[in-house]
FIPADO-940165 format. One record per residue (C-alpha): residue number from 0; x, y, z. Coordinates in nm, 4 decimals. Example, Ala and Ser with C-alpha at 12.3 -4.5 7.8 and 13.67 -1.06 7.14 Angstrom:
BEGIN
   i       px       py       pz
   0   1.2300  -0.4500   0.7800
   1   1.3670  -0.1060   0.7140
//
This chain:
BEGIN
   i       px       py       pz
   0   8.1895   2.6141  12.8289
   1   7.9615   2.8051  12.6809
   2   7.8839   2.7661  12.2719
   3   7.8499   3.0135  11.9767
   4   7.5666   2.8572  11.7522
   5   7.6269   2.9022  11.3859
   6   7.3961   3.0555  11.1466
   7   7.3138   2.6873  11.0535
   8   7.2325   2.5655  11.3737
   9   7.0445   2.8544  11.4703
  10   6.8053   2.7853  11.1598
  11   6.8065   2.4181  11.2228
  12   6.6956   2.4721  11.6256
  13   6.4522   2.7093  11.5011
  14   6.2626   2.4610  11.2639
  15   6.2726   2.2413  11.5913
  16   6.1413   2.4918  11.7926
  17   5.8460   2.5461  11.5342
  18   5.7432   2.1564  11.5682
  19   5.7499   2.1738  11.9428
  20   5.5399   2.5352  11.9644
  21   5.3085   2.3365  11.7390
  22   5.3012   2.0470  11.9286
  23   5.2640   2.2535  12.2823
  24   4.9644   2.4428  12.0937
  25   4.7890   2.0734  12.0271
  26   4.8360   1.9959  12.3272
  27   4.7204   2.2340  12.5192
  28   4.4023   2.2211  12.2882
  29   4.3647   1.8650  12.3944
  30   4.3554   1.9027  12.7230
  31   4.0091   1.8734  12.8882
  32   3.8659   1.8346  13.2170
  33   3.8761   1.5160  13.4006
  34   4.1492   1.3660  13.1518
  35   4.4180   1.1959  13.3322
  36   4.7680   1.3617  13.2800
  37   4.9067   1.0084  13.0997
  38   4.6801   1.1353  12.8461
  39   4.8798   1.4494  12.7888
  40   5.1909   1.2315  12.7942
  41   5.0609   0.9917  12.5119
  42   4.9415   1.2352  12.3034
  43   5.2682   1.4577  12.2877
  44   5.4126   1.1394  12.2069
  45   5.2304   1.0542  11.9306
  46   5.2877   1.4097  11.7844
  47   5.6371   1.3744  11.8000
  48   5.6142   1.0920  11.5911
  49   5.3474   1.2559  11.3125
  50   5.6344   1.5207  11.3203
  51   5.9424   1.3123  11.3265
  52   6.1145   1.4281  11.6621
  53   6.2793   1.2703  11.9388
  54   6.1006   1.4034  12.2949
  55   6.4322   1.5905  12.4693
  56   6.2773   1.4765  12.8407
  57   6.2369   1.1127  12.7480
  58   6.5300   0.9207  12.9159
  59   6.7244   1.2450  13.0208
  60   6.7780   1.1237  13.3510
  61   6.5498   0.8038  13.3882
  62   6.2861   1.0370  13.3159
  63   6.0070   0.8198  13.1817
  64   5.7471   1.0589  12.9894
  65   5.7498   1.2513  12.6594
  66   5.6062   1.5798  12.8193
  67   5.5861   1.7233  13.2069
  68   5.2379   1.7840  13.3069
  69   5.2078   2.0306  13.6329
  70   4.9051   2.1184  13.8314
  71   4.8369   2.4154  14.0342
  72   5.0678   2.3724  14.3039
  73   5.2701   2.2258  14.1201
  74   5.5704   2.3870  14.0119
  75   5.7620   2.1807  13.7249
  76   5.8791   1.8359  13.6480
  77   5.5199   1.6945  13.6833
  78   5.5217   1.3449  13.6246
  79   5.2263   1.2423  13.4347
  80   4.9495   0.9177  13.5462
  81   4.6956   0.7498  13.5144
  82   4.5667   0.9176  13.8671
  83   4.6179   1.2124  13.8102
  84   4.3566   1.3712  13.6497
  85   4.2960   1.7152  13.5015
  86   3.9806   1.9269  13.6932
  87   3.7806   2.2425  13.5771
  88   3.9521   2.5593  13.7287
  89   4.3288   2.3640  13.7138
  90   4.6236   2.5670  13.6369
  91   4.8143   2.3414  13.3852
  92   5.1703   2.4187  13.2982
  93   5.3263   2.2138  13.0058
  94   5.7119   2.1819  12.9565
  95   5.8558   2.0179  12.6893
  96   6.1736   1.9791  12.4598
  97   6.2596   1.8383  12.1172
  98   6.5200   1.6714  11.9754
  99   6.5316   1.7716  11.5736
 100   6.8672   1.6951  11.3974
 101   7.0872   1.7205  11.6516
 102   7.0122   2.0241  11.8255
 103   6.7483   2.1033  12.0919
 104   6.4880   2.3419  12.2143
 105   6.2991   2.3598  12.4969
 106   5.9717   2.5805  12.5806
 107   5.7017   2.5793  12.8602
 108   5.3166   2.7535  12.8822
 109   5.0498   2.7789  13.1479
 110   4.6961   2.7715  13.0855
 111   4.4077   2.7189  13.2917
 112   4.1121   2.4933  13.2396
 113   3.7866   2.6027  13.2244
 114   3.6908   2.8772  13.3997
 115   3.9634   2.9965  13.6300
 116   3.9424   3.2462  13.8869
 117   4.1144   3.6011  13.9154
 118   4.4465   3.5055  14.0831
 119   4.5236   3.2139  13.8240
 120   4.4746   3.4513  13.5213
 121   4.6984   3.6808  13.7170
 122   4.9443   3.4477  13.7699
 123   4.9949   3.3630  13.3950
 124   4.9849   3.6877  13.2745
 125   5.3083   3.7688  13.5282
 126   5.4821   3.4626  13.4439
 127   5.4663   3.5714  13.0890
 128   5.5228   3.8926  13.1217
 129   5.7974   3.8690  13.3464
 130   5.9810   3.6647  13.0974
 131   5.9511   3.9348  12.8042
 132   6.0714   4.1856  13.0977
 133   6.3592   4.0122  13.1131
 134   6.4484   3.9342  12.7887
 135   6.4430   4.3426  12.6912
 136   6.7957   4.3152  12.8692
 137   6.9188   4.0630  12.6387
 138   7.1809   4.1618  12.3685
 139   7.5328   4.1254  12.2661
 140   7.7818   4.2459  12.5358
 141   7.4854   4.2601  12.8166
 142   7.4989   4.0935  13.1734
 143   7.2903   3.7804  13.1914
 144   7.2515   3.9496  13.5583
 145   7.0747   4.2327  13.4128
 146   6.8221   3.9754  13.2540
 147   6.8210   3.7660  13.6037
 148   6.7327   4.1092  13.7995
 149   6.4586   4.1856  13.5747
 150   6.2413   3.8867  13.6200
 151   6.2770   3.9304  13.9804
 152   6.1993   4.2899  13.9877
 153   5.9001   4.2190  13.7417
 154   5.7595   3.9276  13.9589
 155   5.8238   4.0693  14.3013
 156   5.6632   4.3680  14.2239
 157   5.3894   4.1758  14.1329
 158   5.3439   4.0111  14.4550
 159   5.4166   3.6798  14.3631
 160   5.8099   3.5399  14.4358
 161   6.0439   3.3586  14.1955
 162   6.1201   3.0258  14.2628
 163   6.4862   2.9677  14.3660
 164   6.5943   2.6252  14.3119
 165   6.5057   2.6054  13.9337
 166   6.6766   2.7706  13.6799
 167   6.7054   2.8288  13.2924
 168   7.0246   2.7372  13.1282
 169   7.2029   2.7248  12.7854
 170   7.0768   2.4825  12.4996
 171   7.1949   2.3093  12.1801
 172   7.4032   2.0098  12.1754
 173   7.2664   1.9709  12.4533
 174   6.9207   2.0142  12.6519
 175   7.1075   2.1678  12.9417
 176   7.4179   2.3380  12.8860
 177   7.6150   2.6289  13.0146
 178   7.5348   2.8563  13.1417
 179   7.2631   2.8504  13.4384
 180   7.0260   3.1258  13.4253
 181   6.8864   3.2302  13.7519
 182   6.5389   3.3757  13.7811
 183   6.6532   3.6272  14.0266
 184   7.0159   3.8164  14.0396
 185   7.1906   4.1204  14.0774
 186   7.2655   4.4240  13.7767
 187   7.5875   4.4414  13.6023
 188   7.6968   4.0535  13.7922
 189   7.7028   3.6968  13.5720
 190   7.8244   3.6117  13.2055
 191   7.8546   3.8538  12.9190
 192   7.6091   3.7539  12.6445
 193   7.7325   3.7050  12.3327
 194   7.5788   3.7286  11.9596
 195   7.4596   3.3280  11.8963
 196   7.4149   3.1982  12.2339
 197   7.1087   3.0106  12.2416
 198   6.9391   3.0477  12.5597
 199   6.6264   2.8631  12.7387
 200   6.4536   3.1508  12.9370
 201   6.1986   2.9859  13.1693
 202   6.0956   3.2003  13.4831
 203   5.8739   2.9909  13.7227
 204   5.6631   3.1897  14.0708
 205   5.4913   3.1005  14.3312
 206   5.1548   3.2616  14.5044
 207   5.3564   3.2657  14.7981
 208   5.6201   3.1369  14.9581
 209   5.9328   3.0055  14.6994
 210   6.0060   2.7098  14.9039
 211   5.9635   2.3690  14.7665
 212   5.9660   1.9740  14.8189
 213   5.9724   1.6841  14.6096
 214   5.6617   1.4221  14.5991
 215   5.7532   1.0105  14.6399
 216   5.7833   1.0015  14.2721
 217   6.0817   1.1310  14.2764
 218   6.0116   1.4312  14.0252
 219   5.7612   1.6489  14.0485
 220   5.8399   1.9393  14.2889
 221   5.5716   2.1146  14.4237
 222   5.5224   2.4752  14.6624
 223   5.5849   2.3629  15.0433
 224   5.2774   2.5563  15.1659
 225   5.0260   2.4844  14.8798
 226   5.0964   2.7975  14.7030
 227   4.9653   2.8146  14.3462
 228   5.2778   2.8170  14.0763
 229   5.3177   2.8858  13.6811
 230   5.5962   2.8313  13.4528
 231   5.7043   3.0023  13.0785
 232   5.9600   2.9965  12.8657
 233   6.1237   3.0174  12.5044
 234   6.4446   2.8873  12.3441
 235   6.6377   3.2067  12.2054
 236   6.9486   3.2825  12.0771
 237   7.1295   3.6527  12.1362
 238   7.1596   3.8987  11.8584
 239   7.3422   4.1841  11.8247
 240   7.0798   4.4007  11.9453
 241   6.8477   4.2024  12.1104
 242   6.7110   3.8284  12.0605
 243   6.5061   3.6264  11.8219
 244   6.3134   3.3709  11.9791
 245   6.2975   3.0147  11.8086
 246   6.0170   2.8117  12.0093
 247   5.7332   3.0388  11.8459
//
């Protein structure tokens, strides 16, 4: 079923979503060449303490770390070690939710390290961009199809392709609730939005092919043939005529 958020809860996810955009800033500051990904892990973690939230990843699932750490072709759920280690020229995406008074938010960024060459810049600035492309379809009484069909359209036209198997999906009570947002889709097909849905919009691409595999850890899937990746997203909630994003 899919929930209305009240005005309350709309304000409290959105001081939530303020701690974690500050937290995913920090962290991203942190990060430096030739730091292992634990790194990344502890220090979210000891931001979430300095601002009094519970990690939303932590547990959910057996998951064992605060914050996912992804590399290159890496395309989410990045398991952060101790061997892994962060080189000049990495694409790094960061995904990471909060748990502040009941309600969650979730948001994701990719940055590169260092000096990065032409195709990783490109590859951020689509992933970005194709998320504001799609979120220009979302208001009250709009197909989430619509918004589905324009993050394909943005990101195919691009050259890059949208990963398949991953999708956004509803958020409150819950980190993942109804209903699954696909990154690709058809017009005029899917749920009817409605004003105070809260939403976690999070397109991911690949270079190339969309396939993907898991490693032996059991969680981080990466691109089949090596194919760089990138990952973005906000928490929002629907308005009547448009959206107001809450992880910013």
């Amino acid at each position: 079923m899919i929930t209305i958020k009240s005005k309350r809860e709309i304000e409290t996810m959105r001081e939530g979503g303020h701690i974690l955009a500050a937290i995913l800033e920090d962290t991203k500051n942190y990060c430096k060449a030739g730091m292992p990904t634990k790194e990344l892990d502890k220090y979210a973690g000891r931001l979430c303490l300095k601002y009094g939230v519970k990690p939303a990843f932590k547990g959910y699932l057996d998951f064992p770390a605060n914050i996912i750490v992804s590399l290159n072709d890496e395309i989410v759920h990045g398991l952060p070690s101790d061997e892994k280690v962060i080189m000049d020229g990495d694409l790094v995406s960061l995904d990471f939710g909060v748990l502040h008074k009941g309600l969650y938010t979730d948001a994701a960024i990719t940055f590169g390290v260092g000096d990065i060459d032409p195709l990783k810049k490109k590859l951020i600035e689509v992933v970005k961009k194709s998320f504001f492309a799609g979120a220009k379809k979302i208001k009250d009484g709009a197909y989430l199809g619509d918004v589905s069909a324009e993050i394909q359209k943005y990101i195919e036209s691009r050259g890059f392709s949208v990963i398949r198997c991953l999708a956004g999906h509803g958020i409150g009570k819950n980190i993942h609730e109804e209903p699954t947002i696909p990154n690709f889709g058809k017009k005029k097909t899917g749920v009817i939005l409605k004003e105070g849905m809260a939403l976690a919009i999070e397109p991911m691409i690949a270079e190339k092919s969309y396939e993907l595999e898991i490693d032996p850890d059991g969680w981080t899937y990466r691109t089949v043939d090596g194919g760089l990746s990138a990952h973005f997203e906000h928490t929002l909630v629907v308005t009547k005529k448009g959206y107001d994003i809450l992880t910013q």
